[in-house]
N, C-alpha and C positions, 0 to 999 in steps of 0.2 A: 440760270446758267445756259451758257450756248451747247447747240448738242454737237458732239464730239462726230470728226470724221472716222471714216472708219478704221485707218489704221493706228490712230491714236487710242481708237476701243481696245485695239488687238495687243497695242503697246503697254495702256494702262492694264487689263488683263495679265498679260503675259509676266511685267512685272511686280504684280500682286501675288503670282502663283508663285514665282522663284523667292520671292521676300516669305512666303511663306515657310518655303518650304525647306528654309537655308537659318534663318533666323532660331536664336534659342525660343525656349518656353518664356514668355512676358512674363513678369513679373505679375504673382497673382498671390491671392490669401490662401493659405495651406493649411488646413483643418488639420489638429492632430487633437488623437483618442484613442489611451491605450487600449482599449476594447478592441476599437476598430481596427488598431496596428494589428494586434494580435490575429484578428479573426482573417486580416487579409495576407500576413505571415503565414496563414495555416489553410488557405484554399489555395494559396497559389505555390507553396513549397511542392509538389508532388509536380507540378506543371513547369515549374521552372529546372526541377530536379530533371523531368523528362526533355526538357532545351538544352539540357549538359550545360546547366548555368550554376554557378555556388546561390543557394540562396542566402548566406551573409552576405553577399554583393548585389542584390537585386531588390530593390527598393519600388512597395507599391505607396504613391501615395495619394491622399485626397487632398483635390482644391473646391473652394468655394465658386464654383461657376453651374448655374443652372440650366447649363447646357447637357444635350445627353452623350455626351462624348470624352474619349482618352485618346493620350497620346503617348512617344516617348518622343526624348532626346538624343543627344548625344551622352552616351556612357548607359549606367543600367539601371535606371529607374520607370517606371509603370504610373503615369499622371492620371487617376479617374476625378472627371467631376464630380462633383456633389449630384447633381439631375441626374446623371448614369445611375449612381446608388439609387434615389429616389423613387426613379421610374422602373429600376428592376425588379420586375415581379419576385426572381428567388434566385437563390447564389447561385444555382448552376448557369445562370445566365450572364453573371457577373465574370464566373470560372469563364466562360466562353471569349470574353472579352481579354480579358487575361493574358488566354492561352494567344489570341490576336498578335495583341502587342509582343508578347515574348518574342512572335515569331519575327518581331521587326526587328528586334534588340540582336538577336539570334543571328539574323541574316545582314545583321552591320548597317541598315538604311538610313538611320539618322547620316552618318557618313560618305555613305554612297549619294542619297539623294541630293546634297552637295555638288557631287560629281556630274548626277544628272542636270542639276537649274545652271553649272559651270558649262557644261557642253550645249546646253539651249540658249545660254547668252552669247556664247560663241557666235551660232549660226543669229542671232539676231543682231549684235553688233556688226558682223561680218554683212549683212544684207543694207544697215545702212549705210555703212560706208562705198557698198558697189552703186546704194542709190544714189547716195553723193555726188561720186563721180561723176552718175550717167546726168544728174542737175547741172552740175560744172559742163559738160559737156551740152548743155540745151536743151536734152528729150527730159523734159520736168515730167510726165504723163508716165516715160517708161520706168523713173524717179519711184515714182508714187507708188506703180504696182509692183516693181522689184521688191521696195522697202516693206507694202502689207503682205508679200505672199512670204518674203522673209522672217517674216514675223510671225504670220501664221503656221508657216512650217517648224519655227521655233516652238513655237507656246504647244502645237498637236505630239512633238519629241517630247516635250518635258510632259506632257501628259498622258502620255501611252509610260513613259519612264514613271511614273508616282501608281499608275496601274496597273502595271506589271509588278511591284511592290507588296500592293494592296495585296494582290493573288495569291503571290507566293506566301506573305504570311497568316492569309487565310489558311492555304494549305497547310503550314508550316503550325498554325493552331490547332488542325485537326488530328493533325500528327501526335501533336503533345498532349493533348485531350483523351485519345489513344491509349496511348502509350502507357497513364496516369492511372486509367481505367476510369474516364469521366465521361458521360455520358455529353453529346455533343447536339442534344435536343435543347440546353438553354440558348445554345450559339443558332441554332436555325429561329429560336422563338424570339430573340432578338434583335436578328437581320428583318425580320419579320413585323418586331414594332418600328425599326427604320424604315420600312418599306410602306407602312402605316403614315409616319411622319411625312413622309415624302409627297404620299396623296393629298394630308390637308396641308402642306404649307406649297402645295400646287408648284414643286420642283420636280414632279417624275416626268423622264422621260423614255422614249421608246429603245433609248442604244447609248453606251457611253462614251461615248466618241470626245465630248468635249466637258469630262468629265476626270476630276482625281483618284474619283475611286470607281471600280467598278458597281453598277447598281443592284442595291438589294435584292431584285426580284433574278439577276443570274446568279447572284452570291446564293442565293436559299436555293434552288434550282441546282446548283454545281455540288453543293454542299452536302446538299441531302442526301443525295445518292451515295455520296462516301460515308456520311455516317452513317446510314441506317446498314450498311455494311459492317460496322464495327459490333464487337460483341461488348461492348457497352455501353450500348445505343438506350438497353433499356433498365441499363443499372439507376436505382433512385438516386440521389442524393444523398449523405448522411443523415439523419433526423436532426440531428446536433447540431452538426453544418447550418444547414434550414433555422433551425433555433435562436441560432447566435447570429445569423444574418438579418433575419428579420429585428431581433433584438437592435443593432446596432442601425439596419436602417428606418424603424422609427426613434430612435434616439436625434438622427440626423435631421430627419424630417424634425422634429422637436426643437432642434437647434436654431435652422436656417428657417422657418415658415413662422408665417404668424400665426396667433393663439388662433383666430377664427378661420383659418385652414388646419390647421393641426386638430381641430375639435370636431373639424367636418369629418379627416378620414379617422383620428378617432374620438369617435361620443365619449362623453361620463360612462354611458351603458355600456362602454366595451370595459371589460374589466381584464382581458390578458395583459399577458406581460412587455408585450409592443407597446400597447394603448400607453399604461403604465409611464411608461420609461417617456413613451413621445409628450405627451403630457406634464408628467416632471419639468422638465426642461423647458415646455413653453411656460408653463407658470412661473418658473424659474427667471425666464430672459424679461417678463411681463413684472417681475418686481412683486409677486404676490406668492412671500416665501413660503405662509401657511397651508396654500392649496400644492405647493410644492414639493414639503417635507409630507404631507401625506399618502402622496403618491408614492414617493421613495423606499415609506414604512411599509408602504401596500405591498411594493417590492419584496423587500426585506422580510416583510411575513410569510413569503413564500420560499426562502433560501436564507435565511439571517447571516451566512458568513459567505455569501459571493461577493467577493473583492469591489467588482463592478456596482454594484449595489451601493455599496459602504462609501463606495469614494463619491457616487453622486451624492449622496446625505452630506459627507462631509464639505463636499463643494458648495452645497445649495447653503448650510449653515457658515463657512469660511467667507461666500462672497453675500452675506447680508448682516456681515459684519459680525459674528458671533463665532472668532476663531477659535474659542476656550473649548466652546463643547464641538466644533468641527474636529478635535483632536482626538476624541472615543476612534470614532467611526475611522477615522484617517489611518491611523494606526493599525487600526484591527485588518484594512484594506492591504497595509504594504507588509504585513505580516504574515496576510492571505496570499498575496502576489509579490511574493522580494523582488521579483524580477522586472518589475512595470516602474521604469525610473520617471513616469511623470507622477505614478502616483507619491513615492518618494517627495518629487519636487513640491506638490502641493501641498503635504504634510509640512516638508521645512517652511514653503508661505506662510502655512496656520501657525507653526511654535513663532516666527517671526511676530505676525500679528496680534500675538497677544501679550508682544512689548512686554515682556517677564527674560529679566536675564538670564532666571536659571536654565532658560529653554533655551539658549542662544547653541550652549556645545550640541544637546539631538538636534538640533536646526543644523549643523553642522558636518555634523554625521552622517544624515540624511543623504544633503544634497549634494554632498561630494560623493557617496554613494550615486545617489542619480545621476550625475555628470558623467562619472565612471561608465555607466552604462550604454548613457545618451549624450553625447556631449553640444548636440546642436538643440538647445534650448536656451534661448536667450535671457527666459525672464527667472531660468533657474541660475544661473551664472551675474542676474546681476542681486538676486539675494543671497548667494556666496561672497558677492562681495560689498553688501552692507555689512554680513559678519564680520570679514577680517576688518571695514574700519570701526565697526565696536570693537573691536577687541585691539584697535588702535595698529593694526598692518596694513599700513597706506600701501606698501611696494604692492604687496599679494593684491588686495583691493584694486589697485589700478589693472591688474593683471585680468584681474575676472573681468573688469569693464572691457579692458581691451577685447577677450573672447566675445562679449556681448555684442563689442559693437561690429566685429568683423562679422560676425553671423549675421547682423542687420545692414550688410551690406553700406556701413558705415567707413570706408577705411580713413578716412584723412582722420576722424576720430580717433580710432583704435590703433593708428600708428601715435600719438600722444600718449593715450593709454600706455601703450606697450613700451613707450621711449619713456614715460615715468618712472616704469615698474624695472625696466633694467639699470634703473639708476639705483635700489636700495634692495633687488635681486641676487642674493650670493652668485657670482659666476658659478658655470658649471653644474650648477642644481638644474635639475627639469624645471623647475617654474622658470630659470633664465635662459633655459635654450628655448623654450615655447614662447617667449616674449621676443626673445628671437626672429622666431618663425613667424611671428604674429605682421613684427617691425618690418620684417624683408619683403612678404606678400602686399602690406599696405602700403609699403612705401612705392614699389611696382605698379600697384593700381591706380597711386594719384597722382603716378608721372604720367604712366597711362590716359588719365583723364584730363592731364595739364597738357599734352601732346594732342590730343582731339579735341581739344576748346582752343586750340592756337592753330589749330589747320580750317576750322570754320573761320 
């Protein structure tokens, strides 16, 4: 490739930063685990409650990216990677991050920062069209420098604008951490493995001048000084807390790594309840269900009636094909935790799976209970509606497909779905006004999409 002049470096930069920073969330894999939902519903309610945010509207959730980084959006949701959980040492550090994002959600910047990459194209459009002119006009030279200092002066606004952001809801975390009574030593030991990364992947530099965020080494430096100001600078962590986090990040590690890293950071010899669980689960994804289910029991003989326990047994027996006796443990799990609607959903899988009619109505029960609770689960919504067609309710059946396919970002789908189902839908019942609502959004979306395939 030819190497680029330099205002084309400044141009391709410039809008690399504003596409960043204007664009949704990419589309990525969303790890869900009621464990995990739970455990990250209960470090971050107290932090979120301290943002004067409802936590039923504030959604933390995990993506599979092994990156060590979060973000938000637009509206109120909290994105951590998988690598964030991975690499943090202990939930107070994870809390720290947390309380970060809050502070953006808080301070509106998904939205605003809009505002800012709109006001930085301003002054960059505006500079080539002055360099325009002055080419029309002969001075090609004066052309050229008007166009890179306009550009430059662009791309240095939109980035002083993303760091004066970063600041504020640094601040704005410290506050909530605060406030919460959370001790704000994870948030410095964290800025502090960034500042770490930054050494070996040979990105640190002396000043942030041409940089998004301000750099770790002022963030821990600004930081500190406020907290160790605060009077719960040296409050511990819960034990529990601590407990259930580590719990849940070797469960992840277990998930997402292969057996011979999951073995390195835990041995056979380790015999806690981390090891345990991380362990399970790579045996588990490795197809070797006997070294699997004994890990679980290991579990299990430590706590016999933890929810979370039960459901992995049941899961490790459900997906190696043995959903008969997946159904003890299933059970005893959504009995233990009524409130955890995926465990529900995978109970209704296992009566499903074990193709016995009598199980069809608790298959039934179940997972219109889970639904109830969760309703964006897809693969529970399309075993609600294997049911209704055993039990021969095409209309309802299409119905569920449609939810399914509209959560799978399916609509030209899920508007057929939906246009089936209001065809043998009693009007006026809630299943026909949701098939409804199903038909109007989808039908929106793939005009939408038939309007942007016809303007390329």
């Amino acid at each position: 490739m030819r190497r680029l002049d330099p205002l084309s470096r400044w141009l391709m930069l410039f809008l690399a930063a504003v596409f960043a920073a204007t664009q949704p969330a990419a589309a990525q894999t969303i790890l869900r685990d009621s464990e995990t939902e739970k455990l990250f519903a209960d470090m971050s309610k107290p932090l979120i409650e301290a943002a004067q945010l409802d936590p039923k509207n504030v959604k933390i959730v995990l993506i599979n990216d092994p990156e060590i980084n979060a973000f938000v959006t637009a509206g109120q949701a909290v994105y951590i990677h998988s690598g964030l959980i991975t690499q943090a040492d202990n939930a107070n550090q994870v809390q720290g991050v947390i309380a970060h994002e809050l502070g953006h959600i808080a301070g509106g910047h998904a939205l605003r920062g809009a505002e800012g990459a709109k006001q930085a194209t301003g002054i960059s459009i505006l500079s080539l069209v002055l360099g325009g002119l002055a080419m029309a006009a002969g001075a090609g030279d004066a052309a050229m420098g008007a166009m890179a200092l306009g550009q430059q002066v662009a791309l240095s606004q939109f980035l002083s604008f993303t760091r004066a952001q970063e600041t504020s809801a640094d601040l704005a975390g410290a506050a909530y951490l605060g406030s919460a009574g959370i001790s704000g030593q994870g948030s410095i030991q964290f800025f502090k493995k960034l500042q770490n990364q930054e050494y070996r992947l040979a990105v640190y530099a002396t000043d942030s001048y041409n940089r998004t965020h301000p750099l770790s080494s002022e963030r821990v430096a600004s930081l500190t000084q406020l907290y160790q100001k605060d009077p719960a600078w040296s409050r511990p962590t819960d034990p529990a807390v601590e407990a259930r986090f580590q719990r849940v990040r070797a469960k992840l590690i277990g998930y997402i790594s292969d057996k011979e890293a999951v073995l390195r950071t835990y041995p056979k010899s380790d015999t806690s309840i981390p090891a345990h669980y991380a362990r399970a689960y790579a045996y588990h994804r490795m197809g070797d269900r006997d070294a699997a289910i004994k890990e679980a029991d290991a579990l299990l003989a430590t706590a016999p009636q933890d929810p979370f326990y039960l459901e992995l047994k049941g899961q490790i027996l459900l997906e190696s094909g043995r959903p008969t006796e997946a159904l003890a443990p299933l059970r005893e799990s959504v009995a233990r935790a009524p409130d955890q609607p995926m465990i529900q959903a995978m109970l209704g899988h296992a009566l499903l799976a074990t193709e016995k009619t009598d199980n069809l109505s608790e298959a039934e029960r179940v997972l219109k209970a889970s639904i109830g609770r969760d309703s964006e689960q897809p693969f529970a919504w399309y075993q609600l509606g294997m049911i209704y067609s055993a039990k021969g309710d095409l209309p309802r059946a299409a119905l569920a497909t449609a939810e399914r396919y509209s959560l799978q970002g399916e609509p030209k789908l899920a508007l057929a779905s939906a246009e089936r189902a209001l065809k043998g839908i009693p009007q006026g019942t809630p299943d026909f006004l949701r098939a409804q609502d199903i038909a109007m959004v989808s039908r929106a979306e793939v005009e939408k999409d038939r309007k942007g395939r016809r303007k390329k």
